[in-house]
VEXFI-119790 format. One record per residue (C-alpha): x, y, z. Coordinates in steps of 0.2 Angstrom, whole numbers, plus 5000, padded with zeros to 4 digits. Example, Ala and Ser with C-alpha at 12.3 -4.5 7.8 and 13.67 -1.06 7.14 Angstrom:
<rs>
5062 4978 5039
5068 4995 5036
</rs>
This chain:
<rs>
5034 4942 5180
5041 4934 5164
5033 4935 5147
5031 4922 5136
5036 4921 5117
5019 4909 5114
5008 4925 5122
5016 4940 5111
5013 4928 5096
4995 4927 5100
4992 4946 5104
4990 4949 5084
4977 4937 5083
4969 4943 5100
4969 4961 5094
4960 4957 5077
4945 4948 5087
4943 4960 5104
4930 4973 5102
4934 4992 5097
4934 4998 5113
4948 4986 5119
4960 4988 5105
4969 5004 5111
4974 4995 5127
4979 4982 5120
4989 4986 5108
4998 5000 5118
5000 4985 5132
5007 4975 5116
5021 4990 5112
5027 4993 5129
5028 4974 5130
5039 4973 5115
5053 4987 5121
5058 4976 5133
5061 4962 5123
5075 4958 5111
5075 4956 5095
5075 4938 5094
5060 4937 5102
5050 4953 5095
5052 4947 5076
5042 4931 5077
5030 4944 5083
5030 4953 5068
5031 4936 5057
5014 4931 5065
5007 4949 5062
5014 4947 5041
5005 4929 5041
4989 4936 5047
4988 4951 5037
4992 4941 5021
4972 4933 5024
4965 4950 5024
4975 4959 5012
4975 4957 4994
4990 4954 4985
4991 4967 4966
5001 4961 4951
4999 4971 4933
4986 4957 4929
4974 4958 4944
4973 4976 4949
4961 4980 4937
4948 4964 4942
4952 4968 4962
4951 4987 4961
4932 4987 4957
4919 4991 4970
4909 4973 4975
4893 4982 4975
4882 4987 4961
4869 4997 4971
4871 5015 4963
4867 5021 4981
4878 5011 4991
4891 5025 4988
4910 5023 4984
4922 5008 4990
4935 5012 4998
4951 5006 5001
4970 5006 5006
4984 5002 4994
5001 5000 5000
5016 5000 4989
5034 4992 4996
5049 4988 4990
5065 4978 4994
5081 4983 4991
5080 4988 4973
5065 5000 4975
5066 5005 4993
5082 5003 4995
5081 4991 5010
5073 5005 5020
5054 4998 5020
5057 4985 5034
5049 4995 5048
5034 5002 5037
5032 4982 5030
5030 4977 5047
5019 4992 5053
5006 4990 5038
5005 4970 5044
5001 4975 5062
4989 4990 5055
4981 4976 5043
4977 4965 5057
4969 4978 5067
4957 4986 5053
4953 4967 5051
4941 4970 5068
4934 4984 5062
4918 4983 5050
4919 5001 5043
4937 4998 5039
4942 4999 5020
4948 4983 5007
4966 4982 5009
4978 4976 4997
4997 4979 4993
5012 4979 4980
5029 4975 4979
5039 4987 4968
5053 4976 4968
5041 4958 4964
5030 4969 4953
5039 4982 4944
5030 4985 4929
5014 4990 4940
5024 5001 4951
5028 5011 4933
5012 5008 4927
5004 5018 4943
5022 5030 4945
5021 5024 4963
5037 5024 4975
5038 5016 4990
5033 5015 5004
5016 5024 5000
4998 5021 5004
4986 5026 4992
4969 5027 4997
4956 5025 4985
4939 5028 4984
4931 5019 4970
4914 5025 4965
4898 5015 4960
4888 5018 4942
4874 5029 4945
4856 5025 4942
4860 5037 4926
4873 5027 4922
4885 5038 4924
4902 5035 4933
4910 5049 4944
4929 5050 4946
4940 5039 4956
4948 5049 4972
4965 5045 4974
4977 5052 4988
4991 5046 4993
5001 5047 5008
5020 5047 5010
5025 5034 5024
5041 5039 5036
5054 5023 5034
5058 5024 5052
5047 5033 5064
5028 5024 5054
5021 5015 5066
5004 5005 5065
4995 5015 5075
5000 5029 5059
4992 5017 5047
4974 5015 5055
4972 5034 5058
4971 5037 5039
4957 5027 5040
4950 5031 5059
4955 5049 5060
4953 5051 5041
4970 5059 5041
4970 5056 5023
4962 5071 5019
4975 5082 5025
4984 5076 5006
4978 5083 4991
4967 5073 4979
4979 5065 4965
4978 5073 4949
4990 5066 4934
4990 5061 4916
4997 5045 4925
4982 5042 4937
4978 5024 4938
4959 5026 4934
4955 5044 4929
4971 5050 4919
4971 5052 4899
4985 5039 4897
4972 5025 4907
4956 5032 4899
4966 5028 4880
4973 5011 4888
4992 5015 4887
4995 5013 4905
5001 4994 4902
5012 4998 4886
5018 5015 4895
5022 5006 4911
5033 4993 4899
5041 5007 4894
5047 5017 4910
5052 5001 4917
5064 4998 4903
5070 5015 4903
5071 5013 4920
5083 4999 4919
5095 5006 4907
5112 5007 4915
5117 5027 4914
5132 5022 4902
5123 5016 4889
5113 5033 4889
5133 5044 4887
5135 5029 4873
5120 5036 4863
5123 5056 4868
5141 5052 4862
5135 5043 4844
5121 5058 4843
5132 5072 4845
5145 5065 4833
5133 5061 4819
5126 5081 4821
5144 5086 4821
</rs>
């Protein structure tokens, strides 16, 4: 029985319109599919998986995340929003090692897609968007799953829950994504605490996160001989 190319680039499209209880089969039938396929067949899979996923997951720069990462609802007792926030990188920040995460969180994406309880996805790239990589402190490949709470009928706000989870650069598969969500293996990390939190620390609560962020990601791109340069002039001039 031959497969066709055209049939494997339909099964991401097929998988984010069956119903829950045909996903698993589907997507396993889709994996053992794939090993026995070369690569010049597999990655257009993977390129229709990345062009589906871009229409359900929203893109953060340092000038949207604020307006995207706030919850859609104003009901005090709808309860928090959650969602998923995925941090890559290319060469300069991941080092050319977030190829296999990039495509499993684009084949995760379009399988949450189909699920109605599943939380608002969105995602950044360290090497396109640096300053809000520094402005967060996030590396990649991470997700960071947020719950974002709604003002109470006291108006009164609670924290933001952040957690993040570390992403293995070759053995993440999609099937890893989704069960932070489906198995809510996301609670096995600890909540985040840090001066640098995005939403809770102090450095966001007295709004330096943006002229902080400027800062580390100079710093950050100083070349290590200019920093002897200035150790060699300070230690002469104390001498």
């Amino acid at each position: 029985m031959r497969l066709t190319t055209s049939l494997l680039l339909a099964l991401p499209i097929t998988l984010a319109t069956a119903d829950q209880p045909a996903q698993k089969p589907l997507q396993a039938w889709l994996d053992k599919a794939k090993s026995y396929l070369p690569t010049a067949v597999t990655a257009p899979v993977a390129s229709t998986a990345s062009k589906a996923a871009s229409t359900t997951v929203t893109t953060l720069t340092k000038e949207n995340w604020q307006s995207v990462l706030t919850p859609s609802s104003t009901d005090p007792f709808s309860g928090p929003e959650t969602w998923m926030v995925f941090f890559t990188g290319g060469n300069k920040t991941c080092y050319g090692r977030c190829t296999v995460v990039e495509t499993a969180w684009n084949e995760s994406a379009v399988l949450l897609a189909a699920d109605p309880t599943a939380p608002k996805l969105a995602m950044a790239d360290c090497d396109k968007s640096p300053v809000l990589c520094a402005i967060w402190a996030a590396n990649p490949p991470t997700v960071w799953h947020i719950q974002l709470p709604v003002t109470g009928v006291d108006q009164s706000k609670p924290a933001t829950t952040v957690r993040i989870i570390g992403l293995n650069t070759t053995t993440t598969t999609a099937r890893d994504i989704v069960k932070i969500h489906t198995e809510k293996t996301y609670e096995k990390r600890p909540v985040y605490e840090s001066a640098l939190h995005p939403f809770n620390g102090w450095v966001a609560q007295y709004g330096l996160s943006t002229p902080l962020g400027y800062v580390m990601y100079g710093f950050a791109n100083v070349p290590s001989w200019a920093f002897m340069i200035v150790i060699s002039m300070g230690s002469r001039f104390m001498m």
